[in-house]
C-alpha positions in Angstrom: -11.3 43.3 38.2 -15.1 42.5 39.8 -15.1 39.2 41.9 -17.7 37.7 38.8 -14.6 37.9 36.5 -12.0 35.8 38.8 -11.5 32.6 36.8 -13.0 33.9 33.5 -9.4 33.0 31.6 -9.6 29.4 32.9 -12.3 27.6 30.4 -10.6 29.2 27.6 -6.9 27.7 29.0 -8.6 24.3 29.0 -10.2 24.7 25.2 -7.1 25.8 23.8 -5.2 23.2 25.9 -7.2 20.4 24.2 -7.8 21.8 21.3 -3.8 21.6 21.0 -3.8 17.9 22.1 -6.2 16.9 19.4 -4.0 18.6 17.0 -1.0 16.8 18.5 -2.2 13.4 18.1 -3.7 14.4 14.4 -0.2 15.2 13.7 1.4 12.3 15.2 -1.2 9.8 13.6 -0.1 11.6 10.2 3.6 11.1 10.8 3.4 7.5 11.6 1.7 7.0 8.3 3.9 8.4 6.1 6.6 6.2 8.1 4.3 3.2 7.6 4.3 4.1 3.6 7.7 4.2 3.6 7.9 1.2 5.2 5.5 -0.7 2.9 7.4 1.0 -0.3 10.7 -0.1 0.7 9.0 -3.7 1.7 8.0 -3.8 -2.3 10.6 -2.6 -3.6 13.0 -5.2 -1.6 10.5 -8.0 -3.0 10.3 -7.2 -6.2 13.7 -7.5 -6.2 14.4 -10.4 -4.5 11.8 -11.9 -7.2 13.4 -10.7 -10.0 16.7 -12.3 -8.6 15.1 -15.6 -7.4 13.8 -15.5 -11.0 17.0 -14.8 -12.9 18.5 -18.0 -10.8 15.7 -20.5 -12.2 13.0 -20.2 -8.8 9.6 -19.5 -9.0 10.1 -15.8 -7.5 7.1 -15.1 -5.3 8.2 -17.4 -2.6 11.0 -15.6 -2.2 9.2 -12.0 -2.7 6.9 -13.5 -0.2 9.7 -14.3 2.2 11.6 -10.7 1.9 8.3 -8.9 2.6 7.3 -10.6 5.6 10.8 -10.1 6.9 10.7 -6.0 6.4 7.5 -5.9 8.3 5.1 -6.1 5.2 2.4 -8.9 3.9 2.7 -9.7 0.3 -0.8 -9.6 -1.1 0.0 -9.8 -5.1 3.0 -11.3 -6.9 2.8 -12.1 -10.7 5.9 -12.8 -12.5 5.9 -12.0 -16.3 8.9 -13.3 -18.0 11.7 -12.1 -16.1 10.0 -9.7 -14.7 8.0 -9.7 -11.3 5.4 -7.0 -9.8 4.3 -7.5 -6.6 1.7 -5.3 -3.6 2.6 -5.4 -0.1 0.4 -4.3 2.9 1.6 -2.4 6.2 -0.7 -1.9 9.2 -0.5 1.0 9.8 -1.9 3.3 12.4 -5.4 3.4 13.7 -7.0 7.1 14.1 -10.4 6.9 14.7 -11.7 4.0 13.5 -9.5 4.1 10.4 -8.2 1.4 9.1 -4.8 2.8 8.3 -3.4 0.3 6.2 -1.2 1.0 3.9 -0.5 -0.5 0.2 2.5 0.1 -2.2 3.6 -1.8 -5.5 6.9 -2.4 -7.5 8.3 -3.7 -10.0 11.8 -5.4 -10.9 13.4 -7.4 -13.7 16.3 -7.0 -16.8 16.0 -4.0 -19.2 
């Protein structure tokens, strides 16, 4: 090995080095939101239930959507109840990935039948 070729292996450490870093935080800024849609699906579905139930018992059923929501990390940001039946939409922040927004919707429904 010439003296010019000493080192030669050292920028392409460093490339593939970051270029597994990037993919490393790609994938960790994936996982999180699929754990953050999770999150918001299980905050709807908890809602909408809670609703429905608050509904069954004579109440209005968004408050208490509303209140179930905020308490499993989510924002309500639609309730309608029609009938017995309630549908509401939740929103999780999720992560942020360059510039992204990331947040993250999910709906559900709940009532008899």
């Amino acid at each position: 090995m010439s003296r010019r070729e000493r080192g030669s292996a050292v920028p392409f450490a460093v490339a593939c080095l970051g270029l597994v870093l990037l993919l490393g935080a790609a994938l960790g800024a994936a996982g999180a939101m699929v754990a953050d849609h999770r999150r918001a699906q299980g905050a709807a579905d908890l809602a909408a239930l809670a609703g429905a139930a608050d509904v069954a018992h004579g109440g209005a059923g968004c408050a208490a959507a509303g209140r179930i929501a905020s308490d499993n990390g989510a924002a309500l940001s639609d309730c309608r109840v029609e009938g017995a039946e309630v549908r509401v939409s939740v929103v999780v922040t999720g992560p942020r990935w360059l510039g992204d927004s990331g947040d993250l919707m999910a709906e559900a429904r709940a009532g008899p039948g």
